[in-house]
C-alpha positions in Angstrom: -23.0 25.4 6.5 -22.8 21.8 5.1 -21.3 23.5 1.8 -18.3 25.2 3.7 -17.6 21.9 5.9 -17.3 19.8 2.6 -14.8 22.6 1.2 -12.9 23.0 4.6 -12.8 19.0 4.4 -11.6 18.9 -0.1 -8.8 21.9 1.7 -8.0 19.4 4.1 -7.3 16.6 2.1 -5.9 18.8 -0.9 -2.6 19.0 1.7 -1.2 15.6 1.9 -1.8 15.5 -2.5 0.4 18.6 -2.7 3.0 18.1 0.6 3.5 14.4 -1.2 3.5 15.1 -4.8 5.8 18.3 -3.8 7.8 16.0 -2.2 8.1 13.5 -4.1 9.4 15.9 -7.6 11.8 18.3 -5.4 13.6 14.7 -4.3 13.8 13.4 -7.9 15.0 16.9 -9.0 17.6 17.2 -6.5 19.0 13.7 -7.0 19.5 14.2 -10.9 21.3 17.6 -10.4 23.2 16.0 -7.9 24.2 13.1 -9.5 23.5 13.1 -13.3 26.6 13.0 -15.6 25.3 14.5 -18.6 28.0 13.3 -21.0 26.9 9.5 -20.2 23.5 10.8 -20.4 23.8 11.6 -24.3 25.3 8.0 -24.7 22.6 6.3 -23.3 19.9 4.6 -26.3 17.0 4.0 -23.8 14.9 1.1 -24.9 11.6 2.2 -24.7 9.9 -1.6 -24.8 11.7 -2.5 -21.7 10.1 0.8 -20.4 6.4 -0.2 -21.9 7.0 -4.0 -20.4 7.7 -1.9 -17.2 4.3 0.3 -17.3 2.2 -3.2 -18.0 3.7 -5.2 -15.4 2.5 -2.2 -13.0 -1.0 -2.6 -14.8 -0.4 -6.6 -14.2 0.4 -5.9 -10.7 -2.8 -4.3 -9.8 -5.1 -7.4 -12.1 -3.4 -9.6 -9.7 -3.8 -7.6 -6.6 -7.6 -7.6 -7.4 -7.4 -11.1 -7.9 -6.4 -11.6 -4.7 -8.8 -9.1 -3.2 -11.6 -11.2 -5.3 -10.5 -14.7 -3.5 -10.4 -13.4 -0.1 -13.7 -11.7 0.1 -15.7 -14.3 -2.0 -14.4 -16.9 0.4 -15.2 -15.0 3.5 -18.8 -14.0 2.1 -19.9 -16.1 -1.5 -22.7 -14.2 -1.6 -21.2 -10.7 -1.9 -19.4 -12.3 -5.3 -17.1 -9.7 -6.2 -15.5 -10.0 -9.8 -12.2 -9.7 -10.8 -13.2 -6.4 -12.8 -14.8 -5.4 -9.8 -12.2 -6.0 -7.2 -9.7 -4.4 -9.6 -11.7 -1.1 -9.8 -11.7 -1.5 -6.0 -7.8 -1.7 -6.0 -7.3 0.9 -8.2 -9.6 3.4 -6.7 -7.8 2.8 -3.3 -4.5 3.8 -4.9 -5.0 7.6 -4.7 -5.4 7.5 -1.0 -2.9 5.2 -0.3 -0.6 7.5 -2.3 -1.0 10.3 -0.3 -0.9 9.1 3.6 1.5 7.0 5.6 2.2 3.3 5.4 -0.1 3.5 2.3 -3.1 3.5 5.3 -5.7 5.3 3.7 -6.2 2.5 0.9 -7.8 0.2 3.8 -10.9 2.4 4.5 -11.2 2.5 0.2 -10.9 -0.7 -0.1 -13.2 -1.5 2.8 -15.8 0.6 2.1 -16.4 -0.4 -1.4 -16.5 -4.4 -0.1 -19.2 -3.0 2.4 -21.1 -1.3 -0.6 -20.5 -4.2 -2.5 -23.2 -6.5 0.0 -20.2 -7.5 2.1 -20.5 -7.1 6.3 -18.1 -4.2 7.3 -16.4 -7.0 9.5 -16.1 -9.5 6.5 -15.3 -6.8 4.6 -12.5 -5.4 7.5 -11.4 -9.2 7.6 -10.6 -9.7 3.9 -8.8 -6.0 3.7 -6.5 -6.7 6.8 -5.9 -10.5 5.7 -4.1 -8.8 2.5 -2.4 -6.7 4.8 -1.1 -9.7 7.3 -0.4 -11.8 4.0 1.9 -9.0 2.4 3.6 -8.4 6.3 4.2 -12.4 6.8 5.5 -12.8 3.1 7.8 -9.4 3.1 9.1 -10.6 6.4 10.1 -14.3 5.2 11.5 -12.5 2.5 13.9 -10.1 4.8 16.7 -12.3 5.9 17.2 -13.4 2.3 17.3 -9.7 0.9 19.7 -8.8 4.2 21.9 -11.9 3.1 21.7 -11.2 -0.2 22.4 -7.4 -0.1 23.8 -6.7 2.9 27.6 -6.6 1.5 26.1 -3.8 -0.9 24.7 -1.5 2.5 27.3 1.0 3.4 25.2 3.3 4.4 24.4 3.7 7.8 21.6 5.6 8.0 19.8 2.8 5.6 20.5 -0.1 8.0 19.2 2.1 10.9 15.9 3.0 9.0 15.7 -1.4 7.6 16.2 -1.9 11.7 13.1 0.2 12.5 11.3 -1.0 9.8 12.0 -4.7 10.6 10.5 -3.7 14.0 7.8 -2.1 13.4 7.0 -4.5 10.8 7.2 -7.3 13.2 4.9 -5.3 16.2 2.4 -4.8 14.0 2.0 -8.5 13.0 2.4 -9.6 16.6 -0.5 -6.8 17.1 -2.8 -8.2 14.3 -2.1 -11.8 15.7 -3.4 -10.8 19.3 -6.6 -8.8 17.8 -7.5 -12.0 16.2 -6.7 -14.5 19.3 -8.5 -12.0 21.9 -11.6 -10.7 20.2 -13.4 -9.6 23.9 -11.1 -7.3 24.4 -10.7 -6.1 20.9 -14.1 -5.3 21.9 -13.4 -3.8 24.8 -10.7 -1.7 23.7 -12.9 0.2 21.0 -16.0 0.8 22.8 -13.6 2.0 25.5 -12.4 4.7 22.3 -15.6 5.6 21.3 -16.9 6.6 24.7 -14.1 8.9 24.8 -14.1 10.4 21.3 -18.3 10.7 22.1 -17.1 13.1 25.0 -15.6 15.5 21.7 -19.1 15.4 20.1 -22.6 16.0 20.9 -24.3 12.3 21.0 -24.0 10.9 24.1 -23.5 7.0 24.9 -25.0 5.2 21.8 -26.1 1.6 22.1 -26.1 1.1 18.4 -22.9 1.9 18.3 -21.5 -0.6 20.7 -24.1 -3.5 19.6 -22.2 -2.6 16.0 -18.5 -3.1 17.5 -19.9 -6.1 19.5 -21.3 -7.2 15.8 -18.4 -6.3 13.2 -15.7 -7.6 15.8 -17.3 -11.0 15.9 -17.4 -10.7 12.0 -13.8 -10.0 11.6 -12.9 -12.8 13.9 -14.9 -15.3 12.7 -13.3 -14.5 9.1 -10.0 -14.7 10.1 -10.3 -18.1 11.8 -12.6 -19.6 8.4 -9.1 -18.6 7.0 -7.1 -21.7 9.0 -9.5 -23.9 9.7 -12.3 -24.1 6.5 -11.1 -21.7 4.7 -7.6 -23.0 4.0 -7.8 -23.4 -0.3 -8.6 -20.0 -0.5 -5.8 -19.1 1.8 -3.2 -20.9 -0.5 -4.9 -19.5 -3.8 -4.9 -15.5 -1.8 -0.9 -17.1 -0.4 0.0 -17.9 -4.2 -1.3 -15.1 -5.7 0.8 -12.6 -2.7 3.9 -14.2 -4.4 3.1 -13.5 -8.3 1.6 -9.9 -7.5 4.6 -8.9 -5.5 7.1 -10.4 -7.9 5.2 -8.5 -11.0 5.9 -5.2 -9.0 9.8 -6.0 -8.2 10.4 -7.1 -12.0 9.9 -3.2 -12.7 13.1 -1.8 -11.8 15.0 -4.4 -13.6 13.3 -3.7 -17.0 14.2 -0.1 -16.2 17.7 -1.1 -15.7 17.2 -2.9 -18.9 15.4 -0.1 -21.0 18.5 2.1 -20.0 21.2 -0.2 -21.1 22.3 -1.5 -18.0 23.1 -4.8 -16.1 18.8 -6.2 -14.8 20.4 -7.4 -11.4 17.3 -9.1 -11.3 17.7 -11.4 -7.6 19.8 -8.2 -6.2 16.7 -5.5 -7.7 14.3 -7.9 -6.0 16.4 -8.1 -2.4 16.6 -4.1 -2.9 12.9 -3.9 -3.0 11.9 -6.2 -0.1 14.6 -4.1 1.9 12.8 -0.8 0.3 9.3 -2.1 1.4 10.7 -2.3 5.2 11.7 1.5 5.0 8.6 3.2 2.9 6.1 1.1 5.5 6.8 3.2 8.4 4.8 6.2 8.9 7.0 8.7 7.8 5.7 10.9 5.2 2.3 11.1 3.1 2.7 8.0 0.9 6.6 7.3 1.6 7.0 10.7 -0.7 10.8 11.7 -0.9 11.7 8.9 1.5 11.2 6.7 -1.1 13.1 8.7 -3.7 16.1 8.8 -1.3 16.1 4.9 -0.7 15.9 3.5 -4.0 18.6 6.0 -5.0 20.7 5.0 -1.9 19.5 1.4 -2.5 20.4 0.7 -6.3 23.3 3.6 -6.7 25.8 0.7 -5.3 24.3 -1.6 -8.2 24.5 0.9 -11.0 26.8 4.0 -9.4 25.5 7.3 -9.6 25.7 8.4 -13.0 22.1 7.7 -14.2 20.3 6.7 -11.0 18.9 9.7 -10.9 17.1 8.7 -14.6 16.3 5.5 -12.8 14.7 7.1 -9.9 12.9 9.4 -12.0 11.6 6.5 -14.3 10.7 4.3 -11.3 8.5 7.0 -9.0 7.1 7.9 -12.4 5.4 4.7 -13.0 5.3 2.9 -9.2 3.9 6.1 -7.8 2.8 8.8 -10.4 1.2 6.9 -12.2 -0.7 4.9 -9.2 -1.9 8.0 -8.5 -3.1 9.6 -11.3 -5.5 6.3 -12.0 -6.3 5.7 -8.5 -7.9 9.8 -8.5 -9.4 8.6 -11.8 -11.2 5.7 -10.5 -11.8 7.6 -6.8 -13.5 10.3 -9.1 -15.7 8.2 -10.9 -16.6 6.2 -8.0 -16.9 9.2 -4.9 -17.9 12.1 -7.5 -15.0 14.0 -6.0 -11.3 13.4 -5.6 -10.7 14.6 -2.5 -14.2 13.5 -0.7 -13.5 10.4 0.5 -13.4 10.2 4.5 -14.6 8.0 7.5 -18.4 10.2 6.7 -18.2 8.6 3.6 -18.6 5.4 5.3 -21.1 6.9 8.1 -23.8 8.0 5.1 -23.9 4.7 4.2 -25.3 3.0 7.2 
């Protein structure tokens, strides 16, 4: 019985790897047939060490990412001590998940889980994980009006300024919602026991104590964490602050060496605007992992910087490294950590306490 749940559960899982990757390859297809000119293409001397550069800056981009994972959760809880090898194999591992669902949400519970294995409190843990998070949202949403200004005589396309709108929206409810979690921690509380009782109505248990004295516990936790962050915690804060700036401007130096490694023009403070702008869109829940969403909005994004001879190439290039390849080491590193690719769930998490 427990054999054919855990396969029912890999099935399960299996879906969003193939609807995503599916996706993501039938979009990348479709743009090159659609928009390839294959004359320029045989002109075209690609310069494979701006393509290399390209593949370690994404390598770079996840050292630092650890780094910053390593700052946060060492500050909340010195005597978890997370290295930066360890936080990295942390950030790496959470990649495949956060590959494969919306908003890149599945990387939290990873990321989170592995803290909490790591000698961290899951609300520590939970308060470090979703501090990234509000870091990356306050820091992509300073960044905004400058990428709007910036770009915005390049955005003829309607349908992108509707989906930057939403996503500038969303963006902004969810930080407003993260704010009031922190400043009202009773009925952050209140709000989750009040979900538990009524998923415990879909399952056999009835009312568990243990359960609420652990929300009561692990909400405390988080808040506590989050206010060390402004009031005693404020060093780490810049260091975590200064290193959201270097790891974000690693990843959004990528397409411009791609630009380069194809011969073209790096467009280096318009690339960067065009990726903040990106970020707003792929964010919202749409499809597992931003899959074919993506695809479309870089090519819509960087065809009015290049035309649309060899964005297809580019889109192909950029997916291959910023996604494809994200994956592929993050279900290396989830392997080696969970025994199985596709095992990873909220259980996981359950067996553990």
């Amino acid at each position: 019985m427990l054999v054919n749940k855990t396969e029912k559960k890999q099935k399960t899982m299996k879906i969003p790897i193939i609807i995503s990757v599916i996706l993501s390859l039938v979009i990348i297809i479709l743009i090159l047939v659609f928009t390839t000119d294959t004359k320029m293409l045989y002109t075209v001397k690609v310069r494979y060490e701006f393509v290399a550069i390209a593949v370690m800056l994404n390598i770079i981009y996840w050292i630092l990412w650890g780094a910053r994972l390593k700052v946060m959760s060492n500050a909340i809880d010195s005597k978890a001590n997370i290295s930066l090898l360890g936080s990295t194999k942390i950030i790496i591992a959470n990649l495949f998940l956060a590959c494969i669902t919306p908003s890149m949400a599945g990387g939290e519970p990873v990321r989170i889980h592995l803290l909490n294995k790591d000698g961290m409190s899951l609300g520590c843990a939970t308060a470090a994980v979703l501090g990234e998070r509000l870091l990356d949202a306050v820091f992509i949403l300073l960044c905004a009006p400058i990428a709007f200004f910036i770009f915005k005589d390049y955005i003829g396309n309607d349908l992108i300024k509707v989906g930057l709108w939403i996503g500038i929206i969303v963006f902004i409810f969810g930080v407003l919602l993260f704010a009031y979690t922190i400043k009202n921690p009773e009925k952050t509380k209140s709000f989750l026991i009040f979900i538990n009782k009524k998923l415990s109505r879909f399952t056999k248990k009835k009312k568990n104590i243990t359960i609420i004295n652990k929300i009561n516990t692990e909400v405390d936790n988080f808040h506590n964490s989050m206010v060390f962050f402004v009031t005693k915690g404020k060093k780490a804060l810049f260091k975590a602050s200064f290193l959201t700036i270097i790891f974000w401007l690693s990843g959004f130096m990528i397409p411009s060496m791609l630009l380069l490694g194809l011969g073209l023009k790096p467009f280096f403070i318009e690339s960067i605007s065009a990726q903040i702008l990106l970020l707003l869109i792929i964010m919202m829940p749409t499809t597992p992992g931003g899959s074919g969403v993506t695809e479309l909005g870089v090519g819509g994004l960087y065809a009015v910087l290049i035309g649309s001879s060899l964005i297809g190439v580019f889109v192909l290039l950029f997916r291959l490294i910023t996604y494809h390849m994200n994956l592929i080491a993050g279900a290396f590193f989830q392997y080696r950590i969970f025994k199985s690719v596709a095992s990873f769930s909220v259980d996981t998490i359950k067996k553990k306490k």
